[in-house]
C-alpha positions as CSV (number, residue, x, y, z in Angstrom):
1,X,21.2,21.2,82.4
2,X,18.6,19.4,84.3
3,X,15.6,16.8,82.8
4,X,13.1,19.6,83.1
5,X,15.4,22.7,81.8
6,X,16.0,21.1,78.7
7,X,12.3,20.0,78.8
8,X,11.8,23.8,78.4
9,X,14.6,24.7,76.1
10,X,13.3,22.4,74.3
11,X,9.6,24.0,74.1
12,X,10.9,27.6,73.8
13,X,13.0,26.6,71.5
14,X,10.4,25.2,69.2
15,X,8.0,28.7,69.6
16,X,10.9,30.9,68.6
17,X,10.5,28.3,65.6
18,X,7.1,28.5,65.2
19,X,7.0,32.2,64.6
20,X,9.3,32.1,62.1
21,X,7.4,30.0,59.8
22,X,3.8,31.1,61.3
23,X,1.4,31.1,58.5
24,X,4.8,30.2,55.7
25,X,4.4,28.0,52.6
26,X,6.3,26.3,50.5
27,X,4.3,25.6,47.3
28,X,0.8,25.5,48.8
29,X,2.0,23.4,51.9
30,X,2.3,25.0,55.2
31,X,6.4,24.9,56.6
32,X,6.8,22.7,59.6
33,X,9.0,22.5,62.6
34,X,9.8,18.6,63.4
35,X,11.0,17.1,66.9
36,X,11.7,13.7,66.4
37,X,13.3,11.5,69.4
38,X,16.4,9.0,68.9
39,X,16.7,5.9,71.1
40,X,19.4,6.1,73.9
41,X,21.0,2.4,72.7
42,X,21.9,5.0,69.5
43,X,22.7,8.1,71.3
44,X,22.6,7.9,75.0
45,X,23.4,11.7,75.6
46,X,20.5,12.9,73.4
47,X,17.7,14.5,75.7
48,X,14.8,13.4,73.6
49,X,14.8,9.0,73.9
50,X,10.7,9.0,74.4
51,X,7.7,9.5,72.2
52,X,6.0,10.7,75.4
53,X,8.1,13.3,75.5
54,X,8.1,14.2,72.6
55,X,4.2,14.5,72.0
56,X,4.5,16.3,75.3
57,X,6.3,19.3,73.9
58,X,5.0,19.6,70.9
59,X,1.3,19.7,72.6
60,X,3.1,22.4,75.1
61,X,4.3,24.2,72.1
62,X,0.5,24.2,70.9
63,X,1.4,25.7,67.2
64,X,0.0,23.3,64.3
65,X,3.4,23.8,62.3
66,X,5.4,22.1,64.9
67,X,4.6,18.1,64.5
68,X,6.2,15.5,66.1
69,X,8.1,12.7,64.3
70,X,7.1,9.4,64.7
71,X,10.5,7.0,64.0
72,X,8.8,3.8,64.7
73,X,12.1,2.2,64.7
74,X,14.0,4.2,67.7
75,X,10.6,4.1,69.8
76,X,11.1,0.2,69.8
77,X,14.1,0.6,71.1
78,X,13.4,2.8,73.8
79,X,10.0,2.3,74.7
80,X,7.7,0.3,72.4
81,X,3.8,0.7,72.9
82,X,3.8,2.0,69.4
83,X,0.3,1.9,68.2
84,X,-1.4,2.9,71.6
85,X,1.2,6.5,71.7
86,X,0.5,6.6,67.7
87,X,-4.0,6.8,68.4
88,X,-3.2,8.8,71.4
89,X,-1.4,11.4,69.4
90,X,-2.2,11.2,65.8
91,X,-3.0,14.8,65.5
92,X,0.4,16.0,66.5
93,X,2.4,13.4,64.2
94,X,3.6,15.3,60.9
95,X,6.0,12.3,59.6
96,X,6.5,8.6,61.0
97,X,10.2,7.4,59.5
98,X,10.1,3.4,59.2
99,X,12.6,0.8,59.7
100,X,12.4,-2.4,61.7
101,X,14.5,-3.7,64.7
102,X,17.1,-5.0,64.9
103,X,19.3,-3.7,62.1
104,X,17.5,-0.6,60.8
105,X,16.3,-3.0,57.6
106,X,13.0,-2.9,55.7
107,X,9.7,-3.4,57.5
108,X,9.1,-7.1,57.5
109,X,12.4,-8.5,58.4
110,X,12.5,-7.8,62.4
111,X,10.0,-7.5,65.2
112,X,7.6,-4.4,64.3
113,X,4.6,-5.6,63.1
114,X,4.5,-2.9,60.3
115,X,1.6,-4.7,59.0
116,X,-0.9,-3.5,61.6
117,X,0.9,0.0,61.9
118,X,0.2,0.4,58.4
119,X,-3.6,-1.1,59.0
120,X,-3.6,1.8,62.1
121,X,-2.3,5.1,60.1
122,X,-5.3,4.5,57.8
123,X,-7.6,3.6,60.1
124,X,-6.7,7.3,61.9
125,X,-6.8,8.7,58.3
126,X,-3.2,9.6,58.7
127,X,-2.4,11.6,55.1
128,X,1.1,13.0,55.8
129,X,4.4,11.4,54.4
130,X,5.9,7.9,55.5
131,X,9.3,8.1,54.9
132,X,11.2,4.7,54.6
133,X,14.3,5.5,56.5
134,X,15.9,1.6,56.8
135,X,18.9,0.2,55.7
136,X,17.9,-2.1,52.3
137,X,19.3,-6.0,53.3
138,X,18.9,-6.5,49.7
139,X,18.2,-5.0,46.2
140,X,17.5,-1.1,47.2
141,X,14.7,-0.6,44.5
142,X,13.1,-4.4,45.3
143,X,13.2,-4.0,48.8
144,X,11.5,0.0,48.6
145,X,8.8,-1.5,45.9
146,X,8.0,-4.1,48.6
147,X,7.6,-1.7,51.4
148,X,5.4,0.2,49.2
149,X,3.1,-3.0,48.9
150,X,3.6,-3.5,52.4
151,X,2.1,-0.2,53.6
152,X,-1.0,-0.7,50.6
153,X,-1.9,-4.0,51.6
């Protein structure tokens, strides 16, 4: 298939989605549909490799149960810009996985500057979950306690 019919796949797909958990909860909390992207260095036939993309759909989808998830760590890779695509498109994001290049390791221990991406999701009042999706390089429970004080500080 081209670019542009999976584009559309892609976006029908997610509206057949969206009216199947339209108005749906699961213990008070509306069900959501998440498109993430992974970074073509990882997976170099996977359609979805931007954030751009990926925002694009989503906002082409136009139902607020399908969010867009924002994996700092394979937008690095493929594109990087984080923070300005992260204000542009804070009301679309439903989940932002973190883990730091190179390595898929805790934040701190490559090039993201998880400090100031941490500083910018409160800034935008971002109140969704952060899931901490790296590989420990050390102690599992020190290194998850340290990323916890990492995103408070």
């Amino acid at each position: 298939m081209s670019i542009e019919a999976q584009h559309q796949s892609c976006i029908d797909g997610l509206k057949s989605a969206a009216a199947l958990v339209g108005g749906k909860k699961i213990r008070g909390e509306s069900v959501r549909v998440l498109l993430e992207n992974i970074d073509p260095e990882e997976n170099p036939k996977y359609f979805l490799t931007s954030v751009a993309r990926g925002f694009e759909i989503v906002k082409a989808v136009g139902h607020p149960q399908v969010q867009f998830l924002y994996d700092f760590f394979h937008e690095q890779i493929a594109e990087g810009n984080l923070i300005e695509k992260l204000e542009k498109n804070i009301q679309h994001v439903g989940l932002v996985h973190i883990a730091d290049v190179p390595g898929r390791h805790e934040p701190g221990s490559g090039e993201i500057n998880y400090v100031n991406i941490f500083r910018k999701l409160r800034e935008l009042k971002y109140d969704r979950v952060v899931a901490m999706e790296f590989l420990p390089s050390a102690d599992p429970v020190a290194q998850l306690r340290a990323a916890g004080a990492l995103a408070s500080s």
